[in-house]
N, CA, C and O atoms as a Tripos MOL2 file, in Angstrom:
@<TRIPOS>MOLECULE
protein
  256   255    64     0     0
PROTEIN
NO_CHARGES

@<TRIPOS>ATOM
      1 N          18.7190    2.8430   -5.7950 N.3       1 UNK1
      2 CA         17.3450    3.0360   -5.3830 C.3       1 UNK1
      3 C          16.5100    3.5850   -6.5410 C.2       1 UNK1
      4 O          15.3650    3.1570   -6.6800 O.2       1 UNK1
      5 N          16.8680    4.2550   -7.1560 N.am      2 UNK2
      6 CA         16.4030    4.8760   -8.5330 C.3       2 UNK2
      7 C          15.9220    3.6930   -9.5570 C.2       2 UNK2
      8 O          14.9860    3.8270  -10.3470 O.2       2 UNK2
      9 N          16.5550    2.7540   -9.4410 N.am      3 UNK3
     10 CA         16.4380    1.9000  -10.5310 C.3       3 UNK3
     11 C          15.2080    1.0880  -10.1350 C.2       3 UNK3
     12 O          14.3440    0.7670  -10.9510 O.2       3 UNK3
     13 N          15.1720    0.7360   -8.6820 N.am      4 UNK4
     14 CA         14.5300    0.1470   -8.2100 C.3       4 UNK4
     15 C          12.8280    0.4200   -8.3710 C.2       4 UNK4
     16 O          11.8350   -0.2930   -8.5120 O.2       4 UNK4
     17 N          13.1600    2.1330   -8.2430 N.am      5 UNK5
     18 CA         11.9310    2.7110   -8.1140 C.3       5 UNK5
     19 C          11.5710    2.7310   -9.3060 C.2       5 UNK5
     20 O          10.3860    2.4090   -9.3890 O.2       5 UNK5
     21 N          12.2280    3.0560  -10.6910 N.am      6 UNK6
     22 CA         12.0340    3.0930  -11.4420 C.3       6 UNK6
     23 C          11.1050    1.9480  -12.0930 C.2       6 UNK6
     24 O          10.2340    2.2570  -12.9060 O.2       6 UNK6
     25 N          11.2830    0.8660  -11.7760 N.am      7 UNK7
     26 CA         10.8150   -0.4570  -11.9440 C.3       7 UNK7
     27 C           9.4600   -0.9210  -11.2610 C.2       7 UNK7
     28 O           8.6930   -1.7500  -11.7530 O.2       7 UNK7
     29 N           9.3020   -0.3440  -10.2040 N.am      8 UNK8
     30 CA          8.0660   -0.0900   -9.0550 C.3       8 UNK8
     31 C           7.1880    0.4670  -10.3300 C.2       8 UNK8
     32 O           6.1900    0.0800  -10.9380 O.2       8 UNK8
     33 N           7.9550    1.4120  -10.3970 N.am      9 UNK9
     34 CA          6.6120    2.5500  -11.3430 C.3       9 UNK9
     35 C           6.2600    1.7510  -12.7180 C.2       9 UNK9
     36 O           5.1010    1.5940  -13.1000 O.2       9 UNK9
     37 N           7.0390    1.4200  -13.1920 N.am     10 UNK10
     38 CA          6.2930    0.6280  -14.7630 C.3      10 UNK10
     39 C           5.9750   -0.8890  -14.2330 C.2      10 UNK10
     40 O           5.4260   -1.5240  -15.1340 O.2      10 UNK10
     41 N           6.1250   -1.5260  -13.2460 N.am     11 UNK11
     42 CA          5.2400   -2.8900  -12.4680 C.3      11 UNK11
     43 C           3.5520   -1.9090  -12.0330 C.2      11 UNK11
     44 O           2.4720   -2.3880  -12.3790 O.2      11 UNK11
     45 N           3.6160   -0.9440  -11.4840 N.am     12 UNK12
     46 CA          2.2840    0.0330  -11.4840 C.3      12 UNK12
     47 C           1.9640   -0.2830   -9.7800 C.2      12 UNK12
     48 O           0.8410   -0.1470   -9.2950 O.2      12 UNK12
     49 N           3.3170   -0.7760   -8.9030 N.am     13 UNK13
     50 CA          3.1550   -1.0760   -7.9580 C.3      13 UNK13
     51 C           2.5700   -0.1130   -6.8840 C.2      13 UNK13
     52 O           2.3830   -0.4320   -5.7100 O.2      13 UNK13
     53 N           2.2880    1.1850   -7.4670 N.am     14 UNK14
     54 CA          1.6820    1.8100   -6.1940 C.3      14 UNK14
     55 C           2.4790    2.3960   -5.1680 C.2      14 UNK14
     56 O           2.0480    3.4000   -4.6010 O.2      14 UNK14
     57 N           3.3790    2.0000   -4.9090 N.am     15 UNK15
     58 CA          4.7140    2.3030   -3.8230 C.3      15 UNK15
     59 C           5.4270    3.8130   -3.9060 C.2      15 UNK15
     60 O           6.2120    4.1590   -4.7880 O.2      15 UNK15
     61 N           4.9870    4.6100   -2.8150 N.am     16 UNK16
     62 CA          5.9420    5.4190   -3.0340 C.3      16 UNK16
     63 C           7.5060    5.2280   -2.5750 C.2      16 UNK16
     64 O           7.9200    4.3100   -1.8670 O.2      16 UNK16
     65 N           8.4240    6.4890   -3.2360 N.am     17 UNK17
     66 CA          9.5070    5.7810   -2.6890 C.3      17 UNK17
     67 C          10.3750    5.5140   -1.2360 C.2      17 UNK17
     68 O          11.1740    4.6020   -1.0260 O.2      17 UNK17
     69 N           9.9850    6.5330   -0.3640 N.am     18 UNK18
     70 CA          9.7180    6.3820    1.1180 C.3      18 UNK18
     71 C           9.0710    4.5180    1.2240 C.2      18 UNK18
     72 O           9.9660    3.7190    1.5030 O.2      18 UNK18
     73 N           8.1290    4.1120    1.0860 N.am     19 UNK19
     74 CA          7.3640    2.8140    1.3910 C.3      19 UNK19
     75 C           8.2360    2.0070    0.6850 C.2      19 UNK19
     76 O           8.4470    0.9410    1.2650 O.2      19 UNK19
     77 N           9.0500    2.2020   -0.7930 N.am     20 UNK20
     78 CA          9.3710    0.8330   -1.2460 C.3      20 UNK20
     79 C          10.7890    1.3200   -0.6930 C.2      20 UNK20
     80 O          11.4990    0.3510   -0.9640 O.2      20 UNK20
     81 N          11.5290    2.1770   -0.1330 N.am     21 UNK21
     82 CA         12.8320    2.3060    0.5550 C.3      21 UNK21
     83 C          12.3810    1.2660    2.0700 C.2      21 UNK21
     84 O          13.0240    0.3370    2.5600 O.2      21 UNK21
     85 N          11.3190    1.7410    2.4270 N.am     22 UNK22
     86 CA         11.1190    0.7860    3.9120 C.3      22 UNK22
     87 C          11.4140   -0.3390    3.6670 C.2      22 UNK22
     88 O          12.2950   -0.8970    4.3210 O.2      22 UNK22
     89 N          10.6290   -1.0850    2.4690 N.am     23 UNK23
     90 CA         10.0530   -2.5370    2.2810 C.3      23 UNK23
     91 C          11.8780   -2.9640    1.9820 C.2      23 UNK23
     92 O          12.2870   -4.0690    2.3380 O.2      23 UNK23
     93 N          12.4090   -2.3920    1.6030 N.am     24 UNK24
     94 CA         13.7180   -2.9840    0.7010 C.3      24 UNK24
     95 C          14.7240   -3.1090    1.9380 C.2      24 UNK24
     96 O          15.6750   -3.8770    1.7940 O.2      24 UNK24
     97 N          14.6070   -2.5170    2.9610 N.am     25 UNK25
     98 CA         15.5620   -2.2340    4.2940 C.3      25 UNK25
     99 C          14.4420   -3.2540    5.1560 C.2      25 UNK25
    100 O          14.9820   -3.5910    6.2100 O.2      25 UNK25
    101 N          13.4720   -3.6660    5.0650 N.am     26 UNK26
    102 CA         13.1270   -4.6190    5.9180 C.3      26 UNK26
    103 C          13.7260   -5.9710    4.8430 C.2      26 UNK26
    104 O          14.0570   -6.8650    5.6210 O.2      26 UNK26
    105 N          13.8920   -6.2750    3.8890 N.am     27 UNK27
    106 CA         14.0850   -7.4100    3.4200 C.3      27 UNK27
    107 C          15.4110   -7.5210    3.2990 C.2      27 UNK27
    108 O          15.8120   -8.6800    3.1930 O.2      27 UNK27
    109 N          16.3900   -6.4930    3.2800 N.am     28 UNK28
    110 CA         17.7070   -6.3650    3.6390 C.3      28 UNK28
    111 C          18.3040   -7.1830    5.0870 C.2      28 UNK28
    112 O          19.3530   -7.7730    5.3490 O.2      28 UNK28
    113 N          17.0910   -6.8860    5.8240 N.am     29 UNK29
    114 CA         17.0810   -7.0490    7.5060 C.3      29 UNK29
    115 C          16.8210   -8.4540    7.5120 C.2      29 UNK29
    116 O          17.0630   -8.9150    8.6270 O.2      29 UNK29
    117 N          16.3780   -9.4010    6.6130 N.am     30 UNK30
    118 CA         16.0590  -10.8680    6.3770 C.3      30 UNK30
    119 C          14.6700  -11.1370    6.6820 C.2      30 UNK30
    120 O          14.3480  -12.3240    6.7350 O.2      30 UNK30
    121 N          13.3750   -9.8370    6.9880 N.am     31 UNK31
    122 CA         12.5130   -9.9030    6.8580 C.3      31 UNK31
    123 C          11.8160  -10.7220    5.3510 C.2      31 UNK31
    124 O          12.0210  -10.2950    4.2150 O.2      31 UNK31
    125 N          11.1000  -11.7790    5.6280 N.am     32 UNK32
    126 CA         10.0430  -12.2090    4.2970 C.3      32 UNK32
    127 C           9.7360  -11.6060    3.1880 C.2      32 UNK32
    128 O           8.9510  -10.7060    3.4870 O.2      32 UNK32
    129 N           9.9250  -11.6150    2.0940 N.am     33 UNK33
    130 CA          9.4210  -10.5140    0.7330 C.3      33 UNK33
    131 C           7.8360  -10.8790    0.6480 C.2      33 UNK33
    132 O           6.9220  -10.0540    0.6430 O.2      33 UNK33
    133 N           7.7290  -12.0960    0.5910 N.am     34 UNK34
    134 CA          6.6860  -12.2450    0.3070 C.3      34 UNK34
    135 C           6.0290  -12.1830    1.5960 C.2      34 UNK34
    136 O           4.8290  -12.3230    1.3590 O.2      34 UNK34
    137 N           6.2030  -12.0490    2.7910 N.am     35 UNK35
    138 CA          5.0060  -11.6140    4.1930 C.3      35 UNK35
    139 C           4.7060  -10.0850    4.0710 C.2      35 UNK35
    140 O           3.7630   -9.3990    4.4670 O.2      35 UNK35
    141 N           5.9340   -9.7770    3.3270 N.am     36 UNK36
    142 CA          5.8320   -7.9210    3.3720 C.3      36 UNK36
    143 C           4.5300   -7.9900    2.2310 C.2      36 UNK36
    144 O           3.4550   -7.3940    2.3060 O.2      36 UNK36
    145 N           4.9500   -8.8090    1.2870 N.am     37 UNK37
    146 CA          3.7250   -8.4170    0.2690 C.3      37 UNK37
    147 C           2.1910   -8.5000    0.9320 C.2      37 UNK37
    148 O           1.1870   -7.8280    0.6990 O.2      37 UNK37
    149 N           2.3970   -9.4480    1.7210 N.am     38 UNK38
    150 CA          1.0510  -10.2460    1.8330 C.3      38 UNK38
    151 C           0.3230   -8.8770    2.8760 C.2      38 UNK38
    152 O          -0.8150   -8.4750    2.6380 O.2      38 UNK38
    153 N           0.8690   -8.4970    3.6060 N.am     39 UNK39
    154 CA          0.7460   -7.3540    4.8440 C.3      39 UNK39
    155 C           0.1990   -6.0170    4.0080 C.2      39 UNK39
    156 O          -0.8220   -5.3690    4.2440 O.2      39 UNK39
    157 N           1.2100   -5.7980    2.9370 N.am     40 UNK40
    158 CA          0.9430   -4.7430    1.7750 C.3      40 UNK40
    159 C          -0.5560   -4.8300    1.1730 C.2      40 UNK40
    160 O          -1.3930   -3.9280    1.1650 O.2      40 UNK40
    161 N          -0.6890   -6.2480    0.6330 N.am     41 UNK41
    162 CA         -2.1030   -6.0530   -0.0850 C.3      41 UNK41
    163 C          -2.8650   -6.0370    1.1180 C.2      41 UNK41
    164 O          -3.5810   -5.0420    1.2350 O.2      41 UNK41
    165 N          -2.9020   -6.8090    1.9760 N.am     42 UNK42
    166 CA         -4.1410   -6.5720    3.0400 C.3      42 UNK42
    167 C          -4.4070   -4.7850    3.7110 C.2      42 UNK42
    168 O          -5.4420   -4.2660    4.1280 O.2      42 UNK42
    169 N          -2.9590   -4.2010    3.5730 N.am     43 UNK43
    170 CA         -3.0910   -3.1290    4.2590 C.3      43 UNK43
    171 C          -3.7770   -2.1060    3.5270 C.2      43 UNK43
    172 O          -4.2550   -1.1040    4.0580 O.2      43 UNK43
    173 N          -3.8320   -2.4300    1.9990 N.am     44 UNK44
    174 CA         -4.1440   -1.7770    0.9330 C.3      44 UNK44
    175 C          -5.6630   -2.0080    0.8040 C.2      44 UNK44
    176 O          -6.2650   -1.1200    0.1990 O.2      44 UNK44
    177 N          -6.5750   -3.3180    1.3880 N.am     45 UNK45
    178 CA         -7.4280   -3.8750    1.1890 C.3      45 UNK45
    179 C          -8.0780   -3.1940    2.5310 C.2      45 UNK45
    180 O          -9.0430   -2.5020    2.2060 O.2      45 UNK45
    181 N          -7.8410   -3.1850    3.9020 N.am     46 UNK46
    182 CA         -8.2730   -2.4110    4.7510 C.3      46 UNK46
    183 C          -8.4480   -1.2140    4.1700 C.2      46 UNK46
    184 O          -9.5750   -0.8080    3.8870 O.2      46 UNK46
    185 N          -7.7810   -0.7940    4.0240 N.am     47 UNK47
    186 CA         -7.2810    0.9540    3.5060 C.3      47 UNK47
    187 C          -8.7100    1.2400    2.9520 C.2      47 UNK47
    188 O          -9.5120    1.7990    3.7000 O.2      47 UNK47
    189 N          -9.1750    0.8010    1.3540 N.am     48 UNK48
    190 CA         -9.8820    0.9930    0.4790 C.3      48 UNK48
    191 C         -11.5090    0.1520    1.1490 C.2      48 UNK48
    192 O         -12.6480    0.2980    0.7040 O.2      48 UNK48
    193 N         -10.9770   -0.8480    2.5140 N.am     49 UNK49
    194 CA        -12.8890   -0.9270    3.0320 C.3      49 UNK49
    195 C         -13.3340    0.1530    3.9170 C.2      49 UNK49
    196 O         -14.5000    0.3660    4.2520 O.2      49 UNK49
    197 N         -11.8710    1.0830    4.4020 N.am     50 UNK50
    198 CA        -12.3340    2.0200    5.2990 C.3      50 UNK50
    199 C         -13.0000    3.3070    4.9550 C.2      50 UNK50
    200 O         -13.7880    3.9780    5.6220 O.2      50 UNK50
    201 N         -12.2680    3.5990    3.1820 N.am     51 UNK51
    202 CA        -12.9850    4.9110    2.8780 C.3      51 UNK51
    203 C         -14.0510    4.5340    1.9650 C.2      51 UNK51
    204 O         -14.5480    5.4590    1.3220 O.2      51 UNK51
    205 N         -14.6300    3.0300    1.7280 N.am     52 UNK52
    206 CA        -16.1670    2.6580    0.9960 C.3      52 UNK52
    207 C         -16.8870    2.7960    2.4360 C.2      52 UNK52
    208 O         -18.0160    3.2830    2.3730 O.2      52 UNK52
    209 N         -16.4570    2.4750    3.6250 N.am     53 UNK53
    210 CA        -17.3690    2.5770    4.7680 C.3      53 UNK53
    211 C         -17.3200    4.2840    4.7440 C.2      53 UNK53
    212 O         -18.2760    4.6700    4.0720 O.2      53 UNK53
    213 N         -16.6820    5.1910    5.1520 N.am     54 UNK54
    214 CA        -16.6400    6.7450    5.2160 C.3      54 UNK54
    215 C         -17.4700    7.3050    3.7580 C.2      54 UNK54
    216 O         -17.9750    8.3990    4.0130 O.2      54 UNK54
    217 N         -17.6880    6.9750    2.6530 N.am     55 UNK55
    218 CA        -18.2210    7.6530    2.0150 C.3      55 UNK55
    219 C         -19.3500    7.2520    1.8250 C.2      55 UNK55
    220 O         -20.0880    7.8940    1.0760 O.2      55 UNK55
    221 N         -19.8980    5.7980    2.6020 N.am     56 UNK56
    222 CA        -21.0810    5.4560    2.7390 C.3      56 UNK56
    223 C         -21.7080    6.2880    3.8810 C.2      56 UNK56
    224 O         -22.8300    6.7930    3.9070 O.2      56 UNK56
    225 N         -20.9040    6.3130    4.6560 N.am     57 UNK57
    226 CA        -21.7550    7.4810    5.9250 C.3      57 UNK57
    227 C         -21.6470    8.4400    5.5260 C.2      57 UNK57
    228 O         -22.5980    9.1310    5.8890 O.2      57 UNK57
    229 N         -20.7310    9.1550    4.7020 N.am     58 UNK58
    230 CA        -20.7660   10.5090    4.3650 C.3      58 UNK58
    231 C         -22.0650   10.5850    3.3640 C.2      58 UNK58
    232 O         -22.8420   11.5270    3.5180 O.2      58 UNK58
    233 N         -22.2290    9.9420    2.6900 N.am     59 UNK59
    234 CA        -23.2280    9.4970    1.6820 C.3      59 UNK59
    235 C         -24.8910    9.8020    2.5760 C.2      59 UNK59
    236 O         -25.8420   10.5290    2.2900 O.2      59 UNK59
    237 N         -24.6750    9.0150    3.5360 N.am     60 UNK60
    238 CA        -26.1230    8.6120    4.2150 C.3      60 UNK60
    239 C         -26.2220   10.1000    5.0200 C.2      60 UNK60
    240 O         -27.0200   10.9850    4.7120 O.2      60 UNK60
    241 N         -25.6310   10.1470    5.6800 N.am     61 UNK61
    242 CA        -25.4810   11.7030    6.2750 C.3      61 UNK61
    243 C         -25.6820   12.7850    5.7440 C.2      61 UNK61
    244 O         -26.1440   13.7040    6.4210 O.2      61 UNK61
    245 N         -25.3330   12.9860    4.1520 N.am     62 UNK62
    246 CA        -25.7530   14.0180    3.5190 C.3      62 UNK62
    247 C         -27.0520   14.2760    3.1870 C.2      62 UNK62
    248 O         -27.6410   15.3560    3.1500 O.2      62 UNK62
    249 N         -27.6520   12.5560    2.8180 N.am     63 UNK63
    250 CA        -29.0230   12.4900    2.3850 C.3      63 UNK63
    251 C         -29.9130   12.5610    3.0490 C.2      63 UNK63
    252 O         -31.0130   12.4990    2.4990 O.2      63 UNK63
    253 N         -29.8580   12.7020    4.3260 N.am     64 UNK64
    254 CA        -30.5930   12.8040    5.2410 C.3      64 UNK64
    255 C         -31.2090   13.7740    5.6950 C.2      64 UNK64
    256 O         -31.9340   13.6390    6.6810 O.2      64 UNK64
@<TRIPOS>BOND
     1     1     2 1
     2     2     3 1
     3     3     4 2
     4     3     5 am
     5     5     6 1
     6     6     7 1
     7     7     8 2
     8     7     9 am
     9     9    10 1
    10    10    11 1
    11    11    12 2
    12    11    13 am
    13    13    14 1
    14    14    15 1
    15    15    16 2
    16    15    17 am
    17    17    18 1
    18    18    19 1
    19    19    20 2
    20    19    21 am
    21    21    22 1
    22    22    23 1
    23    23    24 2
    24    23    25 am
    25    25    26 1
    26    26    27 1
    27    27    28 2
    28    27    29 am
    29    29    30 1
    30    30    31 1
    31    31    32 2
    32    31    33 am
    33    33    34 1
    34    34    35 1
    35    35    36 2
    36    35    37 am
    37    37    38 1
    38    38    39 1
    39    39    40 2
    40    39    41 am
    41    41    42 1
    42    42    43 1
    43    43    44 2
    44    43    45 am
    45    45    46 1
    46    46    47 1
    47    47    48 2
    48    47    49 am
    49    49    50 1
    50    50    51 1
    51    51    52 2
    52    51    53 am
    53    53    54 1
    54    54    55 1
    55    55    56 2
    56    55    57 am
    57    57    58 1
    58    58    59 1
    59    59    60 2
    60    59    61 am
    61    61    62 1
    62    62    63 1
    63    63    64 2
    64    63    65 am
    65    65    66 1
    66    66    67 1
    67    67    68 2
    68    67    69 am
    69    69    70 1
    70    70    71 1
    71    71    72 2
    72    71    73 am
    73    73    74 1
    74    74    75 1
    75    75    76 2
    76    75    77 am
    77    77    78 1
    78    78    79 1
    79    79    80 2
    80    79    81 am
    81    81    82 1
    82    82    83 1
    83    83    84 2
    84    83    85 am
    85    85    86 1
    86    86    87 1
    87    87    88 2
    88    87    89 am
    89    89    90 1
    90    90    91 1
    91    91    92 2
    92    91    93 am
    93    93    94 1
    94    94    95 1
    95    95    96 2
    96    95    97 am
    97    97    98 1
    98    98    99 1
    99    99   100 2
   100    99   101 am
   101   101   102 1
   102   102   103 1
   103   103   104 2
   104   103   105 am
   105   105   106 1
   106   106   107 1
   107   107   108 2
   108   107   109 am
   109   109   110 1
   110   110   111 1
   111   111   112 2
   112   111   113 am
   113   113   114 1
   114   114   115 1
   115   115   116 2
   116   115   117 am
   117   117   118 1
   118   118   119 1
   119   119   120 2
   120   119   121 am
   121   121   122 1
   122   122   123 1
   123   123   124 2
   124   123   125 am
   125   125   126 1
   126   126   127 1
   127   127   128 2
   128   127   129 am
   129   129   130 1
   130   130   131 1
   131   131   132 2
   132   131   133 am
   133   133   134 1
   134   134   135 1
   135   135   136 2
   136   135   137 am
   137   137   138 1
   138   138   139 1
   139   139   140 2
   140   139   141 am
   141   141   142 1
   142   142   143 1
   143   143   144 2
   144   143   145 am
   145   145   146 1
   146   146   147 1
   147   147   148 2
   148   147   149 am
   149   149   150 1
   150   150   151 1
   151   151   152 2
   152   151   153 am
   153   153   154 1
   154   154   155 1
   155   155   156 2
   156   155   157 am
   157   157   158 1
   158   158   159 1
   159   159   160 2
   160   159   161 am
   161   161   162 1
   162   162   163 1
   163   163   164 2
   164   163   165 am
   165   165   166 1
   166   166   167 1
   167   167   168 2
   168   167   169 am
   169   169   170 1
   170   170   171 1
   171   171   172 2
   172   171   173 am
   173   173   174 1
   174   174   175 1
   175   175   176 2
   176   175   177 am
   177   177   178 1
   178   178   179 1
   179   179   180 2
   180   179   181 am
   181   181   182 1
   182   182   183 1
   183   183   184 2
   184   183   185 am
   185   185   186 1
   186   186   187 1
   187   187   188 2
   188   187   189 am
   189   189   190 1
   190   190   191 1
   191   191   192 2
   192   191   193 am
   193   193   194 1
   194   194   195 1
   195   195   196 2
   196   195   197 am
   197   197   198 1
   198   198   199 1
   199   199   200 2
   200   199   201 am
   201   201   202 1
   202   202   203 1
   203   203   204 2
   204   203   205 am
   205   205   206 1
   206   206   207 1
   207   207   208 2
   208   207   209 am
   209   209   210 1
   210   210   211 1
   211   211   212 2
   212   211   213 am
   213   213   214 1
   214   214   215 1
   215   215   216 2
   216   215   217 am
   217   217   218 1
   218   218   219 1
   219   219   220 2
   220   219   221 am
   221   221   222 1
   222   222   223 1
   223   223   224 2
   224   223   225 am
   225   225   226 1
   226   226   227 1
   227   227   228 2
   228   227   229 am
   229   229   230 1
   230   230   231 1
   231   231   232 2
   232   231   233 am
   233   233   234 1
   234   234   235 1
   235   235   236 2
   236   235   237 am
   237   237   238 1
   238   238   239 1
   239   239   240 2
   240   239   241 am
   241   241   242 1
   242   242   243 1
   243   243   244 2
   244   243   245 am
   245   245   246 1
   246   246   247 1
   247   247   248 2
   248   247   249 am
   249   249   250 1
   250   250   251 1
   251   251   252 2
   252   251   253 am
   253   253   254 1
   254   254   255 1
   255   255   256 2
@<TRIPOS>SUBSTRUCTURE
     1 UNK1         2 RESIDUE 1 A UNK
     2 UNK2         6 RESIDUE 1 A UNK
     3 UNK3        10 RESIDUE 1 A UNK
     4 UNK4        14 RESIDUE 1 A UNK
     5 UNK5        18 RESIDUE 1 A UNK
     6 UNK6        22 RESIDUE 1 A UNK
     7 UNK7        26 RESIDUE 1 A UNK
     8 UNK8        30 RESIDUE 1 A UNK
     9 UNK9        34 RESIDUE 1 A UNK
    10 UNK10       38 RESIDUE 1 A UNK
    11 UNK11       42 RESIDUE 1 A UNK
    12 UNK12       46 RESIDUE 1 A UNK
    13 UNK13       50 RESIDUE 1 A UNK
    14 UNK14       54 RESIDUE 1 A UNK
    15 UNK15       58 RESIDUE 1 A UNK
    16 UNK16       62 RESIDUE 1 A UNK
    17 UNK17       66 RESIDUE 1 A UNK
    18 UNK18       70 RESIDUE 1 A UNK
    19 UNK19       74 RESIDUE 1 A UNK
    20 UNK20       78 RESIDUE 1 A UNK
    21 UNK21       82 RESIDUE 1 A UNK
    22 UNK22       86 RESIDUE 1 A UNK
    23 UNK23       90 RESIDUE 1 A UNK
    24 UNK24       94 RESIDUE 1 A UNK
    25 UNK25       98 RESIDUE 1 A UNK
    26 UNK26      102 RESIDUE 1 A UNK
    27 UNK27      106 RESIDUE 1 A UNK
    28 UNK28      110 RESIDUE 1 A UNK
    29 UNK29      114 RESIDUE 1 A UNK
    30 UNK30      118 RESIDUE 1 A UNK
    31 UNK31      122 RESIDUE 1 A UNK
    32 UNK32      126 RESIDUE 1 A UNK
    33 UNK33      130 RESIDUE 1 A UNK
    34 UNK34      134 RESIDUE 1 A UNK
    35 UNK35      138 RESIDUE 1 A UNK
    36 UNK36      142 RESIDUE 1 A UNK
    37 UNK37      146 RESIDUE 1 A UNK
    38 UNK38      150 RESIDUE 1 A UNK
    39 UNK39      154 RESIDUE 1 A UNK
    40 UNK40      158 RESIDUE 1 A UNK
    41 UNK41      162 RESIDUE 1 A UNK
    42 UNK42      166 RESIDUE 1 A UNK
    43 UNK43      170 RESIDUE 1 A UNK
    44 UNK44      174 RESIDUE 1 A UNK
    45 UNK45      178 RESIDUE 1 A UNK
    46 UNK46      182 RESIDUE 1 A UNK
    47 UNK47      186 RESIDUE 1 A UNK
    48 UNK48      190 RESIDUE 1 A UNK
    49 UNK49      194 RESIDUE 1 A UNK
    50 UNK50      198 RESIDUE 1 A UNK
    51 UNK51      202 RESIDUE 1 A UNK
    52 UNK52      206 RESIDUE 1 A UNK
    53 UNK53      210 RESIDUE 1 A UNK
    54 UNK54      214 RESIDUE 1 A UNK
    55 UNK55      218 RESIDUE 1 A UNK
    56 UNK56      222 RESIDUE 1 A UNK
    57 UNK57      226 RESIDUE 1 A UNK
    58 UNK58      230 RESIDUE 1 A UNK
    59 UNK59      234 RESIDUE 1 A UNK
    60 UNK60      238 RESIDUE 1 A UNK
    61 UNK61      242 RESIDUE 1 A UNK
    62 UNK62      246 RESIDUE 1 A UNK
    63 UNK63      250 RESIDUE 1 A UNK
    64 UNK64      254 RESIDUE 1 A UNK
């Protein structure tokens, strides 16, 4: 797992190692690598429209 992670970190994948231990035990399980990815960036892509929406209201709210 070390090695693995190790490799996560200089790819700049973002993954902690809890999340890339999940991802590796779902693809163990014969889960998709690449559906996990695809789920990953979108979840990452939600993630980052939810706190441009929150700091836009936090934004508008302050100025107000």
């Amino acid at each position: 797992m070390d090695a693995l992670y190790d490799l996560s970190q200089l790819l700049e994948t973002g993954l902690d190692r809890e999340t890339l231990a999940v991802l590796i035990g779902l693809t163990e399980q014969g889960v998709n690598p690449e559906a996990l990815a695809a789920v990953v960036k979108e979840l990452r892509r939600e993630s980052a429209a939810l706190r441009a929406a929150e700091a836009e209201a936090a934004e508008a709210e302050g100025g107000s």
